[in-house]
C-alpha positions as CSV (number, residue, x, y, z in Angstrom):
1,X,25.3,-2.8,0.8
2,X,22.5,-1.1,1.8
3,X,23.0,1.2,5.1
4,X,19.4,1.9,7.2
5,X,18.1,2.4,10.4
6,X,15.3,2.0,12.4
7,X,14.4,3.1,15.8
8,X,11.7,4.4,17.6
9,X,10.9,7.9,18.8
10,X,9.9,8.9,22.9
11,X,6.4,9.2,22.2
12,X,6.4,6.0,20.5
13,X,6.4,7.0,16.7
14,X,8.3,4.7,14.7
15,X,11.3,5.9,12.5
16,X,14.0,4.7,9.5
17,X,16.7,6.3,7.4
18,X,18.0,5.4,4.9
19,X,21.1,6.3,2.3
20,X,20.1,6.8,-1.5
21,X,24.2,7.6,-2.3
22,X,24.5,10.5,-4.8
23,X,21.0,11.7,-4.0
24,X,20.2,15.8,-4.4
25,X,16.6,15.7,-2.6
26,X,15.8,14.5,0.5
27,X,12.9,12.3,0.9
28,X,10.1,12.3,4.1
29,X,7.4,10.0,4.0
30,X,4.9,9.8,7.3
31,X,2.8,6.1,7.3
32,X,-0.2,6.0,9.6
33,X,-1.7,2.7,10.2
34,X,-5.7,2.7,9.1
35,X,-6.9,2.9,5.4
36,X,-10.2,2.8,3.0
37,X,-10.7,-1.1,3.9
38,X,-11.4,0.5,7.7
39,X,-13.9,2.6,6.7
40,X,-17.4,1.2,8.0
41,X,-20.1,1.2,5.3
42,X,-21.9,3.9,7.0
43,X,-18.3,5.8,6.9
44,X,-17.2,4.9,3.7
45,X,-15.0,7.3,2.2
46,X,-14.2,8.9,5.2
47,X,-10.4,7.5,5.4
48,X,-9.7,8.9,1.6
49,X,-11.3,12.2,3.1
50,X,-8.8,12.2,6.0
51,X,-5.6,11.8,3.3
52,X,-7.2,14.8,2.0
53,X,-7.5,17.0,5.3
54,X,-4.3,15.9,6.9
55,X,-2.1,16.9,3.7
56,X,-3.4,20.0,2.9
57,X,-4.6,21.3,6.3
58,X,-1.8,20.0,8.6
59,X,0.6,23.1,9.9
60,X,4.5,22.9,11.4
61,X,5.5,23.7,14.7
62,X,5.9,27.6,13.1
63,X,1.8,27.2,12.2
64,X,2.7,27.5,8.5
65,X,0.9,24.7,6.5
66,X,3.2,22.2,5.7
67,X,1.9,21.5,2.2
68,X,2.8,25.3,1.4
69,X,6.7,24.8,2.9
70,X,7.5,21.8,1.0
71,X,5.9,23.7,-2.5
72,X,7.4,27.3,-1.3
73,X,11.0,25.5,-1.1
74,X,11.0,23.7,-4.7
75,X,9.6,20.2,-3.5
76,X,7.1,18.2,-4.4
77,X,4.2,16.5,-2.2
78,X,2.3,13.9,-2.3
79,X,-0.5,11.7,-0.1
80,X,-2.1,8.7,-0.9
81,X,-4.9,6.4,1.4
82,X,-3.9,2.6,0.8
83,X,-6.0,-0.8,2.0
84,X,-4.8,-0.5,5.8
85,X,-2.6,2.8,6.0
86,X,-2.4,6.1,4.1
87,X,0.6,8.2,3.3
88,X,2.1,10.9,3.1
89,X,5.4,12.1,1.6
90,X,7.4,15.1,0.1
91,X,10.5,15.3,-1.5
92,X,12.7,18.5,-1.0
93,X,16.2,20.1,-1.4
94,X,18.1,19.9,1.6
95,X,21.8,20.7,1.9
96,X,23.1,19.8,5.6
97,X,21.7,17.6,8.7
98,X,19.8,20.7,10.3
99,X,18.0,21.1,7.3
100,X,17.3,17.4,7.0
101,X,16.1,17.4,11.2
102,X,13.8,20.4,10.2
103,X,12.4,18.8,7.6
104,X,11.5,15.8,10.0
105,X,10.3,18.1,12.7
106,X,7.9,19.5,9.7
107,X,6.9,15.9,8.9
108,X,5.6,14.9,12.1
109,X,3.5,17.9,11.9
110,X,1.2,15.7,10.3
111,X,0.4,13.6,13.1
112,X,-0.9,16.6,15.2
113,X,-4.4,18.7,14.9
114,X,-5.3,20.1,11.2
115,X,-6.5,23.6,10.8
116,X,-9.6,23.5,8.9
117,X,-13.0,25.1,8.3
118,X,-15.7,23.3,7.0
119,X,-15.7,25.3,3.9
120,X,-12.4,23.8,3.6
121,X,-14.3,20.6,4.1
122,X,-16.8,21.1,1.8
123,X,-13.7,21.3,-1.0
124,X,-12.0,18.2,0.2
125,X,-15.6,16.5,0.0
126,X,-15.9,17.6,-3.5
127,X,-12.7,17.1,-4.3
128,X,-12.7,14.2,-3.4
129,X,-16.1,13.3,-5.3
130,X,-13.9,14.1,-8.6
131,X,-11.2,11.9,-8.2
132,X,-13.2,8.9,-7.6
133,X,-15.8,9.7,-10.4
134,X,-12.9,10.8,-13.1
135,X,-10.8,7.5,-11.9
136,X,-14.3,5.3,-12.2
137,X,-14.7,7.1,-16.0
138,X,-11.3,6.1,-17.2
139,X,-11.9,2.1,-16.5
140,X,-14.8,0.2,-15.3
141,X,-12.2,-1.8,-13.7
142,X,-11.0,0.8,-11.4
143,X,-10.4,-0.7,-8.0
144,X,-10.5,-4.2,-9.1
145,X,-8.9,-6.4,-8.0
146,X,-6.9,-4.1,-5.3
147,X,-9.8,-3.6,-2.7
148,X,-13.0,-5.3,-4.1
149,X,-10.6,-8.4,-3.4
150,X,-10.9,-8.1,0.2
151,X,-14.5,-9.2,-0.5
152,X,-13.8,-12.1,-1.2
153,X,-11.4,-13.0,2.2
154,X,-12.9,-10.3,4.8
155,X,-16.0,-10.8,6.8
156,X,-18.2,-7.9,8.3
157,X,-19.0,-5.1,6.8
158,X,-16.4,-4.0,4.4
159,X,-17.4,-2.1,1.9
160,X,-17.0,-4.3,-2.0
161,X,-15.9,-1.6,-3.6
162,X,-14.1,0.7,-0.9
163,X,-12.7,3.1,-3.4
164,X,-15.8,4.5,-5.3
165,X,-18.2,4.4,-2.3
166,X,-18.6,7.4,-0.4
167,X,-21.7,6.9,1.6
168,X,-19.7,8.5,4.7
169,X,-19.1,11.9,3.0
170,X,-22.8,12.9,2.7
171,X,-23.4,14.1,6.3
172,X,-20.0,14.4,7.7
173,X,-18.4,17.3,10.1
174,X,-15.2,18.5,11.4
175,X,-16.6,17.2,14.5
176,X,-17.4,13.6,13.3
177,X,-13.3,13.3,12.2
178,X,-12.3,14.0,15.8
179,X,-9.7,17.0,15.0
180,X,-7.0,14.8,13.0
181,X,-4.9,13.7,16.0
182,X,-2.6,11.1,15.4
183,X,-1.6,8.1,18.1
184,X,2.6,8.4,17.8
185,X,2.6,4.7,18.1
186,X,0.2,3.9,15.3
187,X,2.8,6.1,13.3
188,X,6.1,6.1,11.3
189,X,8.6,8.1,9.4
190,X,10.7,7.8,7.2
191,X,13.6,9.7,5.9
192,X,15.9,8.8,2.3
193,X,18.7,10.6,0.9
194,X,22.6,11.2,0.7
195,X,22.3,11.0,4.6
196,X,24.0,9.1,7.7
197,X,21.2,6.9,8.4
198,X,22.7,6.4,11.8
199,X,23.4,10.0,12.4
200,X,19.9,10.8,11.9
201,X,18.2,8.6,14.5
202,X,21.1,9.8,16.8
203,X,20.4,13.0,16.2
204,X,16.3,12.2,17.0
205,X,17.0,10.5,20.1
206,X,15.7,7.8,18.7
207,X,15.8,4.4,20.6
208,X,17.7,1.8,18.1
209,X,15.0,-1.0,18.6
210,X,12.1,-1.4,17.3
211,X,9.6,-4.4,18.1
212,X,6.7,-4.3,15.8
213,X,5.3,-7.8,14.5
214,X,4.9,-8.4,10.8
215,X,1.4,-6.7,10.5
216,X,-1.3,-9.1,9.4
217,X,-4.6,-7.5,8.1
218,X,-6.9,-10.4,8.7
219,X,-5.9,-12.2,11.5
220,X,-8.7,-14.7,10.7
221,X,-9.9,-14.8,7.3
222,X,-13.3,-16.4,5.9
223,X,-13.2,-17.2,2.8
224,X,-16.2,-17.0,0.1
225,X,-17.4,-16.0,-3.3
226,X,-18.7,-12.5,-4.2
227,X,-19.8,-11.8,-7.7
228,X,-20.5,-8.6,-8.5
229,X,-22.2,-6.6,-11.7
230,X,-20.4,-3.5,-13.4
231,X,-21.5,-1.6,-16.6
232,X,-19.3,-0.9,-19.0
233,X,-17.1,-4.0,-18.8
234,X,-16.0,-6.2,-22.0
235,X,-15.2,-9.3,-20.2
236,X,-15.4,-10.9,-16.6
237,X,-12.7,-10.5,-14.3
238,X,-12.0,-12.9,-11.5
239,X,-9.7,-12.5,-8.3
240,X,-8.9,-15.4,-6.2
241,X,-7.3,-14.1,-3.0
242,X,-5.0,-15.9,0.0
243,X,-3.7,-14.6,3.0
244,X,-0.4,-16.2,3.8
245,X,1.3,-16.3,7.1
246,X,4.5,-14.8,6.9
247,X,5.8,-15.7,10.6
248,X,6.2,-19.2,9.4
249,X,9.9,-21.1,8.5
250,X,10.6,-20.2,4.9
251,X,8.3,-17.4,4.1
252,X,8.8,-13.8,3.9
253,X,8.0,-11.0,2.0
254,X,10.9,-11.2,-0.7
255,X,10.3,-15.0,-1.5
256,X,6.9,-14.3,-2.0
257,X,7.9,-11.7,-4.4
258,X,10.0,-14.8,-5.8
259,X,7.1,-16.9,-5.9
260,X,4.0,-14.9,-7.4
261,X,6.3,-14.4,-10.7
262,X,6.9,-18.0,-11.1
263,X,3.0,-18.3,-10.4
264,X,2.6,-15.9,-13.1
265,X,4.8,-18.1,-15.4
266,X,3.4,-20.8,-15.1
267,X,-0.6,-20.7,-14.2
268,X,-3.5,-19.5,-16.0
269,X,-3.5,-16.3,-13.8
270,X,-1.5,-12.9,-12.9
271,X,-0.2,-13.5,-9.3
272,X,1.2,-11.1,-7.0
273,X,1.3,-10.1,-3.1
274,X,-0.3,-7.4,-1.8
275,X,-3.6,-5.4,-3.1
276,X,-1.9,-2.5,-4.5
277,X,1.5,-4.2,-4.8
278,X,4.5,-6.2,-3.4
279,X,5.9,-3.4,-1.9
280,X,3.2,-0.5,-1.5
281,X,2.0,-1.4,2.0
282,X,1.7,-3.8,5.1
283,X,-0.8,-6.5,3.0
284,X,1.9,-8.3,1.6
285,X,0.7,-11.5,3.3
286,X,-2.3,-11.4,0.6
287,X,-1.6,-13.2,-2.6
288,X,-4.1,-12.5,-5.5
289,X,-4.5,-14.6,-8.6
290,X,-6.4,-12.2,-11.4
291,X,-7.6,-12.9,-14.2
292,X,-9.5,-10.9,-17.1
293,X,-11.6,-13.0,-19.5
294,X,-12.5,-16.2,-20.2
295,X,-11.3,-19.2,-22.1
296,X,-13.0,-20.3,-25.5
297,X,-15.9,-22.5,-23.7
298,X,-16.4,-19.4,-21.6
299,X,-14.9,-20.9,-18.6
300,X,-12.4,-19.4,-16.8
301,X,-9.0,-21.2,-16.1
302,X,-8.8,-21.7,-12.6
303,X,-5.0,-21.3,-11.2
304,X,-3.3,-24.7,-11.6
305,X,-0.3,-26.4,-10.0
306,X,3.3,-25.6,-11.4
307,X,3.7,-27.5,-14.3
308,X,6.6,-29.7,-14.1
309,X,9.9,-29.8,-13.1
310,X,11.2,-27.9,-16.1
311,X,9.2,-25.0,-15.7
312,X,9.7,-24.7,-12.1
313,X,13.5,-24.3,-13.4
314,X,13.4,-22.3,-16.3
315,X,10.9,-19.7,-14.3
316,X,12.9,-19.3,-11.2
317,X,15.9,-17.5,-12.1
318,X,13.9,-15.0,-14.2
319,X,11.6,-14.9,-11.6
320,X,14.5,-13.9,-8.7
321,X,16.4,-11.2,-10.7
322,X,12.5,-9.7,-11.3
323,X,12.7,-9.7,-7.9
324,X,15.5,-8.2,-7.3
325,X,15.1,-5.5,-10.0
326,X,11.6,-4.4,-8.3
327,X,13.5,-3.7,-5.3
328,X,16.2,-2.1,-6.5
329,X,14.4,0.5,-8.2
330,X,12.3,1.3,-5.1
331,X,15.2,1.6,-3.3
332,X,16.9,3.9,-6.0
333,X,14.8,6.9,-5.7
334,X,14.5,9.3,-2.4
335,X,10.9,9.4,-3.0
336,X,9.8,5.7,-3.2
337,X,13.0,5.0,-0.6
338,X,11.4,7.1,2.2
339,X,7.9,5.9,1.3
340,X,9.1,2.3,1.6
341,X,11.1,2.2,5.0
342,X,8.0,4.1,6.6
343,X,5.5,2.0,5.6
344,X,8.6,-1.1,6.5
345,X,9.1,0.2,10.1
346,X,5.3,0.9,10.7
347,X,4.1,-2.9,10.0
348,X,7.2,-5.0,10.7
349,X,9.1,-5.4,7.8
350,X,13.0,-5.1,6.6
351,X,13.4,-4.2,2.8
352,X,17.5,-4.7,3.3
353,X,16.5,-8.3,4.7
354,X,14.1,-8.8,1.6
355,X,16.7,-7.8,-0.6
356,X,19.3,-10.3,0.8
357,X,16.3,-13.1,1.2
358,X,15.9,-12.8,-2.6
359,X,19.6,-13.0,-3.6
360,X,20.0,-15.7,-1.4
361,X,17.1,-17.8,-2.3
362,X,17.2,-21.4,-2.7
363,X,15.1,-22.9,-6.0
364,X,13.7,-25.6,-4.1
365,X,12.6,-23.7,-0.9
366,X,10.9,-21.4,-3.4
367,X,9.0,-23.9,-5.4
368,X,7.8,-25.4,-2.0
369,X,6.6,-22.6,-1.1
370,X,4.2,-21.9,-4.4
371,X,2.9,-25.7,-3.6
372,X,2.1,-23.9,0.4
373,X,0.4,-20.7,-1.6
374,X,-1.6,-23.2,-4.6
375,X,-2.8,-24.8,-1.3
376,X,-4.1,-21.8,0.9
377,X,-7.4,-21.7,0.7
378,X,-8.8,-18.5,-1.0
379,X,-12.1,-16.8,-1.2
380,X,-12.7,-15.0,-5.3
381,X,-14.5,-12.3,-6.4
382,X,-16.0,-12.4,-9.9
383,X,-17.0,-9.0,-11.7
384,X,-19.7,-10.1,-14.8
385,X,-20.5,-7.5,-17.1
386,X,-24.3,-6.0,-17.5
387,X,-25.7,-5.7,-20.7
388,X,-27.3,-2.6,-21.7
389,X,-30.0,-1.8,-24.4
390,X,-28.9,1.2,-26.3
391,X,-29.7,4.5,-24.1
392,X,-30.0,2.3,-21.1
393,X,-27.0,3.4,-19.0
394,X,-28.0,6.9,-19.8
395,X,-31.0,6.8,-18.3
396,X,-30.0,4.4,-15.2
């Protein structure tokens, strides 16, 4: 059995522990709701830039920065800007509860005022520049289908490929990022390790109830086809997208989880929930069907019904322990453990409760809900390669 807790703090910031038994590190992950799919198109970037600011520029109570504490002490640290919230998590040695509360009281640090200069911006900025540029040069397909999906589902002004543009970093100030301050409430923490996960939110005051909603990203979603152009690609890649309501009877995150694999088994397409993954933030009500290529006749296979009884059967037992495994090892880790309940507590969802929904799932309540997901109706994005005369991608 799995032992957490969540609760929430006085000034409204969200909070969950949980025991990893036999763990040496403690883990500490902070989740702030907003993300690249935020970012306006005249601010694009600008969310990836604050991940940047707020993990290397935020300081402790003591003023020291809290990047250089975790690093000074033997840890490791690590931040990461998602669709709709951005993290960031360390993982340290920590050998009795007072060290575990000061390394919470150093974690919530992020959530107050950076210190920066804007030479220290100009760094992040180009920083910044780099990672999108060398992650764009490993794979034309960098991105896809994780955010360029959205375009396919999201109205306004979202940018169709949040991750390599950075129109918001050209002009931008300190000033324009408004300091770094954090709303508690938009905020969560979480903690993983060889701990008392009751003990812990005791010892933080921490009210034991928490009332957050399972957190939809597109409350009303429209639907429509994007095609886009990209150099360098051998083949067209096509994402159909869904957003699927998980407040109704018979649908939550871990039969979903159920569900995509027995998709997978038995379409055309790879299916899974969420944009970066199942787990790895609060978008697990979108379901994305991806595929790369085409058929023979140069026609891609469009997702089809389940097909038949037998493969329903022979897919859904595989498809459950999959299920099971993926959790498992997300909750066998300190790292990914804290990572997960913070991201859990801040949107409205119960990994323990996903766990048991998957080992208790019923075949036939699974398989209906695959017919409830084939029938969603989806909006797709298609990439189409460009053809380039020798020299021609050079020059452009």
């Amino acid at each position: 059995m799995v032992e957490q807790a969540q609760g929430v703090l006085a000034d409204g910031t969200r909070v969950a522990a949980l025991r990893v038994p036999g763990a040496r590190a403690l883990g500490v992950s902070v989740a702030v709701a907003g993300g690249f799919a935020d970012d306006s198109a005249a601010g694009a970037g600008r969310a990836h830039l604050v991940e940047h600011l707020r993990h290397h520029h935020a300081v402790d109570a003591s003023s020291q920065f809290i990047d250089a504490a975790v690093l000074s002490a033997g840890g490791l640290s690590n931040a990461q800007t998602y669709p709709f919230h951005t993290e960031y998590s360390f993982l340290v040695p920590a050998d009795d509860r007072r060290s575990v509360l000061d390394w919470i009281g150093r974690a919530r640090g992020r959530l107050e005022p950076w210190r920066a200069t804007p030479a220290d911006l100009a760094r992040e900025i180009d920083l910044v520049r780099r990672e999108v540029a060398e992650r764009a040069a490993r794979s034309p397909l960098a991105g896809f289908p994780w955010c360029t999906a959205l375009s396919g589902i999201a109205g306004g002004d979202r940018p169709q490929d949040a991750l390599s543009d950075l129109a918001g970093l050209d002009d931008v100030s300190l000033a324009d990022l408004d300091g770094g301050r954090v709303d508690p409430r938009s905020a969560a923490i979480g903690i993983a390790g060889d701990v008392d996960p009751a003990a812990i939110l005791a010892d933080l005051d921490a009210s034991p109830s928490v009332t957050a909603a399972p957190f939809h990203p597109l409350s009303s979603p429209t639907p429509r086809e994007i095609s886009l152009r990209r150099i360098g690609l051998g083949a067209p890649a096509r994402s159909d997208i869904r957003l699927i309501d998980l407040t109704q009877p018979g649908v939550s995150r871990g039969l979903l989880m159920i569900a995509t694999r027995i998709l997978s088994a038995t379409s055309g397409s790879a299916w899974r929930s969420g944009l970066f993954g199942e787990l790895l933030g609060p978008d697990a009500a979108l379901v994305l069907a991806t595929q790369i290529g085409a058929t023979d006749d140069g026609v891609f296979r469009l997702p089809t019904p389940l097909s038949g009884a037998r493969a329903h059967h022979a897919a859904f037992e595989p498809a459950r322990r999959g299920a099971a495994r993926a959790i498992d090892e997300y909750l066998s880790g300190t790292g990914t453990a804290s990572a997960l309940v913070a991201r859990d507590v801040l949107a409205g969802f119960d990994v323990v409760a996903d766990r048991s929904a998957v080992a208790d799932a019923v075949e036939h309540d699974v398989i209906d809900l695959c017919a409830h997901i084939l029938q969603a109706p989806s909006g797709r994005v298609v990439w189409e390669p460009v053809v380039t005369r020798p020299g021609a991608e050079a020059a452009a």
